[in-house]
N, C-alpha and C positions, 0 to 999 in steps of 0.2 A: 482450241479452234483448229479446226482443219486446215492447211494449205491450202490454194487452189491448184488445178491442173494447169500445165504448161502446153500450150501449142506450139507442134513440132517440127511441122513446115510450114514455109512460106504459104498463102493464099495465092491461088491462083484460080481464074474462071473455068476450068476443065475438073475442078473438084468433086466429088460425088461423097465425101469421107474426108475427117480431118481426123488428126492423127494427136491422140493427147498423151501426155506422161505425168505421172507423176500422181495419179487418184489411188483411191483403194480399191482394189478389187470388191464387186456388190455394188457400188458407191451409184448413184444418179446424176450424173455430168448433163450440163448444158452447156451449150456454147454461144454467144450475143454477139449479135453486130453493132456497131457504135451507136445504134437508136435503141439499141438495150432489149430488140427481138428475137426472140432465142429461134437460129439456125438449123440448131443439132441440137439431141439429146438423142441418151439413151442410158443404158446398164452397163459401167463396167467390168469387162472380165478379168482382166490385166492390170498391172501400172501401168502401161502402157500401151495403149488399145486404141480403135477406128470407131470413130460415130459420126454414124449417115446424119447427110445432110437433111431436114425438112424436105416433105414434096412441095416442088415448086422451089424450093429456095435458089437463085445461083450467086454465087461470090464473084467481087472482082478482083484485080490483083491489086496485091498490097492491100486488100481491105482490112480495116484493125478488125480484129477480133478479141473476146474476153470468155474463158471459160468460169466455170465455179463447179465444185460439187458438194453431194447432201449423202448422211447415211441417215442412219433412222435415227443417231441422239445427233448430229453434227451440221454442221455448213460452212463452206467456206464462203470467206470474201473471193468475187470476180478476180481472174486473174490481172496484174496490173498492164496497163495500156503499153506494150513494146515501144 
């Protein structure tokens, strides 16, 4: 089973991008707000890479968030609650 990704800075309301570590490169990362509505997604290029926010989405501070990612055989579990 795959890890999930880590998120890497703190949440703040001026976000446009969070910043994850720790996925595969290729890999399809999401990102969830505590009602379990995915934020961000995208394709990562990196272990550690930026993925836009949703349009319309804005965060607040200190908002929990929970990432996960998927390759084509794999999926992680959500990353766990900070």
């Amino acid at each position: 089973m795959l890890s999930p990704p880590t998120i890497v800075q703190p949440v703040t309301p001026c976000m446009s991008q969070i910043r994850l570590r720790g996925q595969l490169p290729d890999s399809r990362v999401k990102v969830f707000d505590d009602q379990g509505t995915v934020v961000a997604a995208g394709v990562a290029k990196e272990t550690e890479d930026l993925v836009r926010l949703s349009p319309g989405v804005s965060l607040q501070a200190g908002q929990q968030l929970r990432a996960e990612q998927e390759t084509a055989d794999d999926r992680s579990d959500p990353s766990p609650e900070p």
